[in-house]
C-alpha positions, 0 to 999 in steps of 0.5 A: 500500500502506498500513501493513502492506503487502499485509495491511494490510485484513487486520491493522490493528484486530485481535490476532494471533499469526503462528507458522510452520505447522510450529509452527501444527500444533502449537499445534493438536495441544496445544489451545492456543498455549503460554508456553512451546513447546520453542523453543530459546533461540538460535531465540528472537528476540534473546534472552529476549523479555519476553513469555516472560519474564512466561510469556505468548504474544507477540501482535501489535496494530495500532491505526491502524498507520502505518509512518512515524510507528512507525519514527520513534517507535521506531527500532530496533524490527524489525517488518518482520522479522516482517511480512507473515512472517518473513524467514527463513522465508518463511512465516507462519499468522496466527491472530485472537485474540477479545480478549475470550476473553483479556481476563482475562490481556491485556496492551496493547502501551502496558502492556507497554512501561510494565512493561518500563520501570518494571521496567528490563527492557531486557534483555528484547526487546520490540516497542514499541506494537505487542507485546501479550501473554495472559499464560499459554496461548491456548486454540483456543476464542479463534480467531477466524480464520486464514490462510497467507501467503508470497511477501512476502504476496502468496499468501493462504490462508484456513484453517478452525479446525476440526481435521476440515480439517488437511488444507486447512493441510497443502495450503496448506503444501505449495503454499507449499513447491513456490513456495519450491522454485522461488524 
């Protein structure tokens, strides 16, 4: 296995956005992935995380991630927390972002970190070299591609972006709650 384990093929290169499906279904009911989704504050992870302080989306960005050489660059950092899917959940949909569809209001994981440190934002959760942001809502039309995962990514759906298929995540969040069931 190589950086990001199981999905690394998958991840390595890309932006992502890895929300739980219940969550997914909302982003495709309101259109869009929104700054500001009704989380409350004690579900946000550690806290105000800089990203939605700055009325963003958080995104994830792996450029040639190599497990060993971030762990020792950034020590406290908890990607693995979120990856292949949030330990708590068990469960994550991870939504491609077209870069260039959100090119006017993304932010590199290097420019975050920058502003986190020249603002003394340090309050503010953030994953070092890894975190991006689009600075306001991701419409649906900046997806590129999708997909469902559970049991420490070794179960992989694909999803179709079109709203006609919710049925098709609706079956794949049903058979990732019959495989937690019997876990």
């Amino acid at each position: 296995m190589a950086g990001l384990g199981i999905l690394d093929d998958r991840l390595q290169g890309r932006l992502w956005h890895a929300p739980h499906p219940d969550r997914f279904l909302q982003v495709l009911d309101t259109g869009a992935i929104v700054a500001h989704p009704e989380i409350p504050r004690s579900k946000l992870w550690g806290g105000t995380p800089l990203v939605r302080a700055l009325d963003g989306v958080s995104l994830f960005e792996f450029a040639n991630f190599d497990v060993e050489e971030y762990e020792l660059k950034y020590p406290s950092s908890s990607w693995g927390y979120f990856i292949p899917h949030h330990l708590n959940w068990g469960v994550a949909v991870w939504i491609e972002i077209d870069r260039q569809s959100i090119a006017d209001t993304y932010r590199s994981p290097s420019s975050l970190l920058q502003q986190w440190k020249d603002e003394e934002r340090q309050a503010q959760r953030i994953m070092p070299g890894i975190e991006a942001a689009c600075l306001g809502n991701v419409p649906l039309a900046a997806f590129r591609s999708a997909f469902v995962t559970w049991d420490n990514g070794r179960e992989v759906r694909d999803l179709s972006l079109a709203i006609a298929d919710r049925q098709q995540l609706l079956q794949s969040i049903e058979e990732w709650r019959a495989h937690a069931s019997q876990a």
